[in-house]
N, C-alpha and C positions, 0 to 999 in steps of 0.2 A: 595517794599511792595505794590505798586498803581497796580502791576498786579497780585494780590493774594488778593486783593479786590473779594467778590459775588456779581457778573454781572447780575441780574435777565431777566437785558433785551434781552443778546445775538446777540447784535447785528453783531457779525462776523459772524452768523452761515446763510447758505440760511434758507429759512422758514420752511419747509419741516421737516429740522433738531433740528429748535428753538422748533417745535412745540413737536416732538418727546422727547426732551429734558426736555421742561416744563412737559409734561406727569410723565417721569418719576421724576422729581421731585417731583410731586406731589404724585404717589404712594408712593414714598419712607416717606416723611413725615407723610402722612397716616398710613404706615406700621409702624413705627419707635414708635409712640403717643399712649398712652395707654387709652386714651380720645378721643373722636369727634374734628375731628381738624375743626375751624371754617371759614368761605370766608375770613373774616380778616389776617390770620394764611397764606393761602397758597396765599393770594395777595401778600407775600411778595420773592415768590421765583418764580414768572414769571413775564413776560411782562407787562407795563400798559395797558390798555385796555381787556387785552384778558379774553372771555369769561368763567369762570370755569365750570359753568353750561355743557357747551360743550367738555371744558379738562377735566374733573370727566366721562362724556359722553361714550369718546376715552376710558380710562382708563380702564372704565366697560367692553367695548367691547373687551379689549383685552384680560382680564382674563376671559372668556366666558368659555377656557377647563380646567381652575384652580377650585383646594376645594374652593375656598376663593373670598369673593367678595368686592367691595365697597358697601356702603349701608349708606342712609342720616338718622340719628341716631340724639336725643335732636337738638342740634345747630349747627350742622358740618357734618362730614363723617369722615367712621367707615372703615376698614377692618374688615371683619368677613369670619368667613366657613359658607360654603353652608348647609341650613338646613337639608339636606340629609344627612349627615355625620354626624349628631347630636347625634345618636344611636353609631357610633363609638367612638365621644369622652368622652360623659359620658361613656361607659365602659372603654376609659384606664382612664381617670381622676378620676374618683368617687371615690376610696380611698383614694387620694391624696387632696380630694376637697369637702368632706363630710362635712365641716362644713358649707359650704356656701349653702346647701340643705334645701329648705323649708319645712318644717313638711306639714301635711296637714292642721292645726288647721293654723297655719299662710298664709299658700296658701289664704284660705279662704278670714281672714281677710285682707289679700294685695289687694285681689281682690274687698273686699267690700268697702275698700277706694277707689279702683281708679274707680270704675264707680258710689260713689255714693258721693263724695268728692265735698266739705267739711263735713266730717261727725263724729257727735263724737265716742264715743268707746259704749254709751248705744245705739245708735242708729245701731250700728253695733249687741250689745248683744239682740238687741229687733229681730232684723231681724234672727241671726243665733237662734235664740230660748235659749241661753247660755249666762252665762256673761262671756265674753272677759277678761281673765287676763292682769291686767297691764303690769306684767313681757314680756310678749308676744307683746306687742304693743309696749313698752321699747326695748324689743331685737330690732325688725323692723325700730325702728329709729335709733339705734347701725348701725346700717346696710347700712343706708343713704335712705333707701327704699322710707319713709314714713317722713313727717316734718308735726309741727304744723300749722294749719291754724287760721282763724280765729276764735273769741269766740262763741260758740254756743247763739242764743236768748233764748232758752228754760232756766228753774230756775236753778240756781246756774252757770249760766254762763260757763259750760266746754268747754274746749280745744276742736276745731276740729281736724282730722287729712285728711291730704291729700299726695298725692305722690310727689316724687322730683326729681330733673335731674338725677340724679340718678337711678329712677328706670327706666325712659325714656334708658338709656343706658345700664342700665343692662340685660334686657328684648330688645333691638335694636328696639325702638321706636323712630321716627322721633318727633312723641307728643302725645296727648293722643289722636288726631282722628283715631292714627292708634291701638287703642284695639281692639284685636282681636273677633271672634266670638268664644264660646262654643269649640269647636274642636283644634281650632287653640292658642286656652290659655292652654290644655292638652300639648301640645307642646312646648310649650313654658315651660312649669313646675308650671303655675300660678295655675292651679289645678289639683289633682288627678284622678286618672280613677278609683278610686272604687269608693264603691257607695256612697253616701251622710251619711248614717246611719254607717260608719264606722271611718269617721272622728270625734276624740276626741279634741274637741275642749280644752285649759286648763280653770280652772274652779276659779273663785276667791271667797275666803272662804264668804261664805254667811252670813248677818246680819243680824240682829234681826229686 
């Protein structure tokens, strides 16, 4: 049984081949995780010391002519396809994957949480010109998108909302220094490419 032990360290192998080996172990975990595998995670299937910084590195470079890349996402690292391909897989996917498609009215407010978070839902409705249906900021946390922050100062004390590791991964952000610019949020699917005036925000029944 003592030789069917995981040897992380390898030491029968020259170097050459340890390092080749840890490599691929690491993609394969990577690949395998349907999550951000984190340093913690893959210190467990290489060598003491050795740099991962540098074996994530190697890795990179060797999938250079692959769809698919590594990419440092929330807490860890990520396989993903290459954004160039993104147009191919929403068309085979997208009927199979419609439900997980942001409307534009929620595009929106995803977006107004994460560059203006901690934020409440009126502070969102004062800025889109519209009040923010609850149903709609309820779907969003459904979703893992978006989680409660802390309490607003303003009167009656409201919930803020702010964004979650989750969306950090769903969207393949490393953290939220990497939001993107205007262009590059279009692509991402955070907003639409029509025009502002055709987004129907949903509407909560008005009070007296």
């Amino acid at each position: 049984m003592a030789a069917d032990r995981f040897d992380p360290e390898l030491p029968d192998l020259p170097q050459a081949m340890r390092w080749r080996e840890w490599m691929a172990r690491a993609e394969a975990v990577i690949f395998a995780s349907p999550t951000p595998v984190t340093r913690e995670v893959l210190a467990r299937v290489v060598g003491q010391g050795v740099s991962l910084d540098l074996l994530i590195e190697d890795v990179a470079n060797s999938l250079q002519d692959r769809p698919y890349e590594i990419a440092r996402v929330a807490a860890g690292w990520q396989m993903r396809t290459r954004s160039r391909f993104a147009p191919a897989i929403r068309a085979a996917l997208a009927p199979a994957d419609s439900s997980r498609n942001l409307t534009p009215g929620e595009a929106l407010i995803l977006t107004a949480v994460a560059y203006l978070q901690p934020v409440t839902r009126g502070a969102i409705s004062r800025m889109t010109g519209r009040e923010v249906s609850r149903d709609t900021v309820a779907r969003l946390f459904r979703q893992g998108l978006i989680g409660r922050g802390p309490r607003s100062p303003e009167p009656g004390a409201p919930y803020t909302w702010v964004t979650t590791q989750g969306f950090l991964e769903h969207f393949g952000f490393a953290s939220l220094r990497d939001l993107p610019d205007i262009e590059a949020m279009e692509d991402a699917g955070l907003l639409s490419r029509d025009p502002v005036p055709s987004i129907d925000l949903p509407v909560a029944p008005e009070e007296d």
